[in-house]
C-alpha positions as CSV (number, residue, x, y, z in Angstrom):
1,X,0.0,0.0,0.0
2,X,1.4,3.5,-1.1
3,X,0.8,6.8,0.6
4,X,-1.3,9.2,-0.9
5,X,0.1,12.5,-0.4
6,X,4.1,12.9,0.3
7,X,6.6,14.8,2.0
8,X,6.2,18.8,1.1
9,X,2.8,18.6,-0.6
10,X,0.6,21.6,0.6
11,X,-2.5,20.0,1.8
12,X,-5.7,20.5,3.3
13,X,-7.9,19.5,6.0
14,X,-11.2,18.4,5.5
15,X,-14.4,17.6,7.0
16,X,-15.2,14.0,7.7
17,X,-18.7,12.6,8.7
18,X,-19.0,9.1,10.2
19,X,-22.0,6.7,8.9
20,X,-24.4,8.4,11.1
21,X,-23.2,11.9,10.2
22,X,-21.1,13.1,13.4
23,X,-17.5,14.2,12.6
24,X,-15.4,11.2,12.2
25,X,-12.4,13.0,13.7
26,X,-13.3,16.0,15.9
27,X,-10.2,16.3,17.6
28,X,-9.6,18.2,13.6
29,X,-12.7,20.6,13.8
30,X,-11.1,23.7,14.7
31,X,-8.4,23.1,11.9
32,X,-11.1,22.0,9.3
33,X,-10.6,24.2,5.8
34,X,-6.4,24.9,7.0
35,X,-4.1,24.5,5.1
36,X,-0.4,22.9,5.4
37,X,2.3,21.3,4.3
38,X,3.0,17.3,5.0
39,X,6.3,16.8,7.6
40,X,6.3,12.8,7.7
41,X,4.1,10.2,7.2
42,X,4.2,6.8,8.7
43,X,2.7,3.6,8.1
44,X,0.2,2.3,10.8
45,X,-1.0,-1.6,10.5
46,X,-3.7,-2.6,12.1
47,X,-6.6,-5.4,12.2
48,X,-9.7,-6.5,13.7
49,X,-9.5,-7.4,17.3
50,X,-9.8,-11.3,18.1
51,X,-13.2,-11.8,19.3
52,X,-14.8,-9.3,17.6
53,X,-16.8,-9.3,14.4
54,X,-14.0,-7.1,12.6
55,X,-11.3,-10.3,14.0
56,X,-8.9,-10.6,11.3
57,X,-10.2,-7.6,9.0
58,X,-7.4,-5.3,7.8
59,X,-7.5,-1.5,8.6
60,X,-3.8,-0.6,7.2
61,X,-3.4,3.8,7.1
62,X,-0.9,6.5,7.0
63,X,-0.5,9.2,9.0
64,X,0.4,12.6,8.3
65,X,2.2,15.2,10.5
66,X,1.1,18.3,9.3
67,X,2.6,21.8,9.7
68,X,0.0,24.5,9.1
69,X,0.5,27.4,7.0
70,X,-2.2,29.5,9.9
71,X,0.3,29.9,12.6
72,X,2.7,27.1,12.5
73,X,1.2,24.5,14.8
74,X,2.3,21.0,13.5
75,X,-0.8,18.2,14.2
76,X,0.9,14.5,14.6
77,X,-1.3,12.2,13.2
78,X,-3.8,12.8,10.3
79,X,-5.4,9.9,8.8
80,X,-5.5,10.0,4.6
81,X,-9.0,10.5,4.6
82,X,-8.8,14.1,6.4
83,X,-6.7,15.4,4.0
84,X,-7.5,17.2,0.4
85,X,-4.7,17.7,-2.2
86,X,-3.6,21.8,-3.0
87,X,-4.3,22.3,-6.6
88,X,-0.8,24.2,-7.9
């Protein structure tokens, strides 16, 4: 699995609504519509818990640190789906 976005790409963040329309991620709301620049990325794998009915599934993501252009403050871990590409 390849990353979506890479080091020095301008990005934003975006809203994200879970299946019953909450924010999936609202630890992100105030930042929602800033814009940044990608740090790192790392590669987080994970699967279902044993037991559960997600045992064995595969949830692989990266995660972005994220410096934003607003005032600087760098956010650690921003999942792929939270993130829109800067057009030029």
């Amino acid at each position: 699995m390849e990353p979506k976005y890479n080091k020095e790409q301008r990005v934003k963040i975006i809203s994200v609504k879970n299946q019953h329309g909450h924010l999936k991620y609202p630890e992100l709301q105030e930042h929602i519509n800033e814009t940044g620049t990608i740090l790192d990325f790392y590669f987080i794998p994970m699967r279902g818990v044993e037991g559960t009915t997600l045992e064995g599934e595969v949830y692989d993501q990266y995660l972005y640190k994220i410096r934003l252009d607003k005032d600087g403050t760098i956010l650690e871990a921003v999942t792929e789906d939270a993130l829109a590409t800067l057009d030029g």
